[in-house]
N, CA and C atoms as an extended XYZ file, in Angstrom:
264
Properties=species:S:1:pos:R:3:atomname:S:1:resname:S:1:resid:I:1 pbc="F F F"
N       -43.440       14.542       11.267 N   UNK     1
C       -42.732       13.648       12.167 CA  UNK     1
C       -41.793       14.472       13.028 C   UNK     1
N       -41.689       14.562       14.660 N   UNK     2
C       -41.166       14.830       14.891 CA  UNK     2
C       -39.558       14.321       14.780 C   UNK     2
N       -38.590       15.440       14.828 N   UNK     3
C       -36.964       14.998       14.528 CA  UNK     3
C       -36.512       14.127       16.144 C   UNK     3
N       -36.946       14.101       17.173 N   UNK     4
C       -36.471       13.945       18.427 CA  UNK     4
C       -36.833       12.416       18.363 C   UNK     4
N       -37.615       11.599       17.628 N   UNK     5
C       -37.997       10.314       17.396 CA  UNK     5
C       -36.943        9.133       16.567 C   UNK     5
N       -36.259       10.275       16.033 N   UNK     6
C       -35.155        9.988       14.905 CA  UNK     6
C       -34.135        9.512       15.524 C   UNK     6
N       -33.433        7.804       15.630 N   UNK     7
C       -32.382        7.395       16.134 CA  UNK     7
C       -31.140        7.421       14.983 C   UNK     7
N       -30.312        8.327       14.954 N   UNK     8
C       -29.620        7.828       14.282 CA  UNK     8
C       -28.476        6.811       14.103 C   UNK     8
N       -28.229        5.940       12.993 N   UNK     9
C       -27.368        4.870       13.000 CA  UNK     9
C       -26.268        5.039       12.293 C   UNK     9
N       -25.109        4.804       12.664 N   UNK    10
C       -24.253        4.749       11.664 CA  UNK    10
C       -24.144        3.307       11.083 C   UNK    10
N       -23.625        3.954        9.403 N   UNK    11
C       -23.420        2.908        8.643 CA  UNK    11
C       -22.035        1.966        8.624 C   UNK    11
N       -22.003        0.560        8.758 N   UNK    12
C       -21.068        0.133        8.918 CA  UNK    12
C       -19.881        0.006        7.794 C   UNK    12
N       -18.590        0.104        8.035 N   UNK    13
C       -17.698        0.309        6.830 CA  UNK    13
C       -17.974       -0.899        6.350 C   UNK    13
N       -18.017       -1.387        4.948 N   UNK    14
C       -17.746       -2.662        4.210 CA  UNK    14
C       -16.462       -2.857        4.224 C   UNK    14
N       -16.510       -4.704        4.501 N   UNK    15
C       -15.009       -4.951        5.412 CA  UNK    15
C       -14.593       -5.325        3.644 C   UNK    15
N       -13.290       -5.187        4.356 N   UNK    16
C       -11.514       -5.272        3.493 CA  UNK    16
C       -11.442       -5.753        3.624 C   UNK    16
N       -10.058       -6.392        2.499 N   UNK    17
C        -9.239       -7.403        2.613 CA  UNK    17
C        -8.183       -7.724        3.231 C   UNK    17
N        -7.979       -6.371        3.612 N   UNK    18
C        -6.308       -6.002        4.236 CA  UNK    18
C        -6.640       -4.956        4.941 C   UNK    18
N        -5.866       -4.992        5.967 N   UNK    19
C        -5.778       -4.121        7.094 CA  UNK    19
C        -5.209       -2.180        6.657 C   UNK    19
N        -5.387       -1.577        6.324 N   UNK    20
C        -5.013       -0.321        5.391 CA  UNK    20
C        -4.331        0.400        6.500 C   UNK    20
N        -3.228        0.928        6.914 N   UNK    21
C        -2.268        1.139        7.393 CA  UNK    21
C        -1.660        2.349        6.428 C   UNK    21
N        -1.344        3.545        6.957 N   UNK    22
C        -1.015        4.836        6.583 CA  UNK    22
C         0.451        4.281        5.909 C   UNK    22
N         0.945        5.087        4.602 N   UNK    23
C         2.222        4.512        4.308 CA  UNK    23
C         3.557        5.687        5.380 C   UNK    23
N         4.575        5.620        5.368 N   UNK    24
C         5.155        6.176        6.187 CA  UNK    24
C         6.154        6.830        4.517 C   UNK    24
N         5.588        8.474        4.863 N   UNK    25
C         6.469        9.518        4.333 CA  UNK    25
C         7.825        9.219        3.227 C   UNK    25
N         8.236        8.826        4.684 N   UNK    26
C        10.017        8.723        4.297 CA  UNK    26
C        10.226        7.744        3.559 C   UNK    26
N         9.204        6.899        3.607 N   UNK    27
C         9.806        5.222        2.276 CA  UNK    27
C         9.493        5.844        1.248 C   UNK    27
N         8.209        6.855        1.205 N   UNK    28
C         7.851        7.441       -0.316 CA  UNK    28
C         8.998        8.119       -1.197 C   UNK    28
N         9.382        8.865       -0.163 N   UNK    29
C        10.819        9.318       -0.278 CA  UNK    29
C        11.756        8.908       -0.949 C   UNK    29
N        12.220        8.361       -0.314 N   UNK    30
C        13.054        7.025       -0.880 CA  UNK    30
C        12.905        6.500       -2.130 C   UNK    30
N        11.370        5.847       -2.225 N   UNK    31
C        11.554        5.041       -3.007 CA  UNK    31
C        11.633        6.248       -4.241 C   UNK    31
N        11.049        7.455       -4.212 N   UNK    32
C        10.702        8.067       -5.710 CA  UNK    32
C        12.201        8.764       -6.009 C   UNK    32
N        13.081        8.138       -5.236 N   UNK    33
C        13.900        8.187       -6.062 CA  UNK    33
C        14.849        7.398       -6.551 C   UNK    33
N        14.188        5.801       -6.756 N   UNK    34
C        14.601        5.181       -7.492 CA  UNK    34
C        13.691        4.988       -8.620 C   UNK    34
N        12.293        5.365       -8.005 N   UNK    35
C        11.732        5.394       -9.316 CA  UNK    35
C        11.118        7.396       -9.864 C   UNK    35
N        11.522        7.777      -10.381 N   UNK    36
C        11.252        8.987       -9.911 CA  UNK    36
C         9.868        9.439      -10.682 C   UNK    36
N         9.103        8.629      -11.732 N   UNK    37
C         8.066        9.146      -12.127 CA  UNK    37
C         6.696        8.552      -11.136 C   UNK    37
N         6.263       10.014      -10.896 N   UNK    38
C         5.298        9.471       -9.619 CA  UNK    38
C         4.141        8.143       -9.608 C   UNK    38
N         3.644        8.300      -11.024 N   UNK    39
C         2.785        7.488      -11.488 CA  UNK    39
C         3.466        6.425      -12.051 C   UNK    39
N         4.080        5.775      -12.310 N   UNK    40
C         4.825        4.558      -12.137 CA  UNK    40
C         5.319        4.257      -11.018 C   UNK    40
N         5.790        5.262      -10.059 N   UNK    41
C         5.621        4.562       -8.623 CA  UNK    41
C         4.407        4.149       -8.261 C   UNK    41
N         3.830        4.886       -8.075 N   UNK    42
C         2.450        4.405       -7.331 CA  UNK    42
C         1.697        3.016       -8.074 C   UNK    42
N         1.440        3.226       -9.595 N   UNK    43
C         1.456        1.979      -10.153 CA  UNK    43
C         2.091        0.409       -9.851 C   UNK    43
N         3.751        0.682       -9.696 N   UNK    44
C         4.530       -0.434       -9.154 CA  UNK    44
C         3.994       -0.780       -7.540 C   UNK    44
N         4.019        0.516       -6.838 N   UNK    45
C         3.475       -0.272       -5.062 CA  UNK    45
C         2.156       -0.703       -4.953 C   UNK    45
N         0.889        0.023       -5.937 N   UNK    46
C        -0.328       -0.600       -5.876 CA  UNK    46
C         0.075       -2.158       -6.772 C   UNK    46
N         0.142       -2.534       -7.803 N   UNK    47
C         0.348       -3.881       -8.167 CA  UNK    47
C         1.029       -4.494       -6.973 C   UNK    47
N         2.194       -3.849       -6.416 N   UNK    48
C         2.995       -4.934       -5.362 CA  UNK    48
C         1.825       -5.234       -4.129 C   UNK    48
N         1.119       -4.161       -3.909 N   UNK    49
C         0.537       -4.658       -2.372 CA  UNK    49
C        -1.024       -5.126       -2.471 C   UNK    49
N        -1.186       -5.128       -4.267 N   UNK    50
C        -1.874       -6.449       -4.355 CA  UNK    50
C        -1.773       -7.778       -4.423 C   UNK    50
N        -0.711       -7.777       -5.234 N   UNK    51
C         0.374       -9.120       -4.855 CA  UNK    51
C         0.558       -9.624       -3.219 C   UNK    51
N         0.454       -8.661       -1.928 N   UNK    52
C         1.191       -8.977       -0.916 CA  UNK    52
C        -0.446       -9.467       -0.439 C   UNK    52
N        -1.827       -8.942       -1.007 N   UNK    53
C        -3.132       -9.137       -0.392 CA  UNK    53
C        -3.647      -10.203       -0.775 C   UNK    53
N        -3.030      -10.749       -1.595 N   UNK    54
C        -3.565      -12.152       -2.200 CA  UNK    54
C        -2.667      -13.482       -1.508 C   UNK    54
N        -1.665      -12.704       -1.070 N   UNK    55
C        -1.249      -13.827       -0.017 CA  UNK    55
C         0.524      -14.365       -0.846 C   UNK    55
N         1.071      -12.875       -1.404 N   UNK    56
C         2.424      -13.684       -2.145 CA  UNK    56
C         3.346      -12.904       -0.792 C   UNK    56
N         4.466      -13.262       -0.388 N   UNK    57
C         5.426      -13.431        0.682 CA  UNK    57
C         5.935      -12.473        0.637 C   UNK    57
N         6.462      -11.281        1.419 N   UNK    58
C         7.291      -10.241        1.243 CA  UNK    58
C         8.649      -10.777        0.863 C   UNK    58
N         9.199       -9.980       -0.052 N   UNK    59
C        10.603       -9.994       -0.261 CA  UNK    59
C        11.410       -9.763        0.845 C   UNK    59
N        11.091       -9.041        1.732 N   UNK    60
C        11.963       -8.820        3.118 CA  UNK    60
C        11.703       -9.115        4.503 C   UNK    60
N        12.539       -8.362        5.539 N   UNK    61
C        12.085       -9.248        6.632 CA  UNK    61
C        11.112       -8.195        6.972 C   UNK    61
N        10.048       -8.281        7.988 N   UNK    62
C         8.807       -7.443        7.910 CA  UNK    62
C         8.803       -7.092        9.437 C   UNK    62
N         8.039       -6.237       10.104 N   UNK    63
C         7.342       -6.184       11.609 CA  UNK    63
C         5.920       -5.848       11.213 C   UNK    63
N         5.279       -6.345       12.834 N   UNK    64
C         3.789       -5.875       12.539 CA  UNK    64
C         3.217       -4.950       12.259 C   UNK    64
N         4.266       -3.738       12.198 N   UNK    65
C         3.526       -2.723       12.357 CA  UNK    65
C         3.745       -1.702       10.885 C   UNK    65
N         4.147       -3.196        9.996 N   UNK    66
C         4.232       -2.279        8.721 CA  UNK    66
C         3.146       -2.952        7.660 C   UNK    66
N         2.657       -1.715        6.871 N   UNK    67
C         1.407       -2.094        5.964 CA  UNK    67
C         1.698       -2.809        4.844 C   UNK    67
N         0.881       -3.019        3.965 N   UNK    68
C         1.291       -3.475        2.673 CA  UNK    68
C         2.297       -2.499        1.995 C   UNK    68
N         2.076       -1.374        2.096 N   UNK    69
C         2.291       -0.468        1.201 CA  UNK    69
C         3.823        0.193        1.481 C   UNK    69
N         4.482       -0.125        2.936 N   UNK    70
C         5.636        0.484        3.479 CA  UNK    70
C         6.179       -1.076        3.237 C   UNK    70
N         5.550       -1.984        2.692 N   UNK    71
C         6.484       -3.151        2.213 CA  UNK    71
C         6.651       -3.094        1.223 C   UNK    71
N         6.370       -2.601        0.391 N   UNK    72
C         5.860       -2.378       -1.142 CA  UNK    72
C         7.287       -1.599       -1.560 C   UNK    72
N         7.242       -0.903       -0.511 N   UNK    73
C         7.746        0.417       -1.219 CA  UNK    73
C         9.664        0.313       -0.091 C   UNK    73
N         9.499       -0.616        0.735 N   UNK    74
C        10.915       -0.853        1.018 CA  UNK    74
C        11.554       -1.811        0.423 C   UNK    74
N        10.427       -2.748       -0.156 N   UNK    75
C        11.146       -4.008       -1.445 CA  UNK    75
C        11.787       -3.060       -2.613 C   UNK    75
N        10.997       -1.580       -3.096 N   UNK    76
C        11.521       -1.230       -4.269 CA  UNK    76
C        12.939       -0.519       -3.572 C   UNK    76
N        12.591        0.022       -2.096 N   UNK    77
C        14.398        0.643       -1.624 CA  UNK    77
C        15.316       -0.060       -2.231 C   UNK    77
N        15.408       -1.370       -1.390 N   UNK    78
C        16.515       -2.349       -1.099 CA  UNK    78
C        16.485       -3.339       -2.554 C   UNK    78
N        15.959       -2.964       -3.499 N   UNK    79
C        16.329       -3.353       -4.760 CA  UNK    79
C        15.992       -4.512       -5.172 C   UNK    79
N        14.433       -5.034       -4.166 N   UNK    80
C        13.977       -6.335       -4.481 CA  UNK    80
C        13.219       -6.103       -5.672 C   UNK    80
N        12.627       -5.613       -5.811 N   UNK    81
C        11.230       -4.964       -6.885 CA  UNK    81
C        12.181       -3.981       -7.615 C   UNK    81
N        11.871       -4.580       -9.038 N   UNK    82
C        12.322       -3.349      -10.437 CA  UNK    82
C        11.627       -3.081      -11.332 C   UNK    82
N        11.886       -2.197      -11.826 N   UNK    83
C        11.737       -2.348      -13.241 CA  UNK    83
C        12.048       -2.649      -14.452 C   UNK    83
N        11.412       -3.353      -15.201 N   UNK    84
C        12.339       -4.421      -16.399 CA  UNK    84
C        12.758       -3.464      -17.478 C   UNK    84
N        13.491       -2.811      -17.931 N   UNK    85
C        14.021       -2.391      -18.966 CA  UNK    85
C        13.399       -3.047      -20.093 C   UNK    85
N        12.344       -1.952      -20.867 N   UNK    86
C        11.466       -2.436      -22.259 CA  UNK    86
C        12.611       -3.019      -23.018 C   UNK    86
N        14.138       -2.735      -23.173 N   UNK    87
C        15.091       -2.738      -24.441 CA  UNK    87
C        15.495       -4.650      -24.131 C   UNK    87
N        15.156       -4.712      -22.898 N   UNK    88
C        16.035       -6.397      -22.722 CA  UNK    88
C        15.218       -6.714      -23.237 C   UNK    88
């Protein structure tokens, strides 16, 4: 077979649920240091910005141009989102 017969197609992405939006640096920042073990951060903002994809309300006030995940992670700044102390 010649190769010059060959159209190639690209494959289409399988659609999302949510719009995926780069997180911005500096909230990471931030937030890891209120939470400072990395993997419990990331744990706490992935649960939160599944919470935010299923349709539960940001804790704060928002613009369009922020993702799930720079909401995620400015709810844990400003001290909306914690962590429960195992001892209470």
């Amino acid at each position: 077979m010649d190769d010059s017969n060959i159209v190639p197609f690209e494959r289409p992405k399988p659609p999302s649920g949510y719009h995926a939006k780069s997180m911005k640096s500096s909230l990471v920042d931030q937030a890891s240091e209120i939470i400072t073990d990395p993997q419990i951060l990331v744990n706490v903002v992935s649960k939160r910005v599944a919470q935010l994809n299923q349709g539960r309300s940001p804790l704060i006030d928002t613009v369009p141009s922020m993702g799930a995940a720079d909401i995620a992670l400015t709810e844990i700044i400003e001290g909306k989102v914690v962590l429960k102390d195992e001892e209470e």
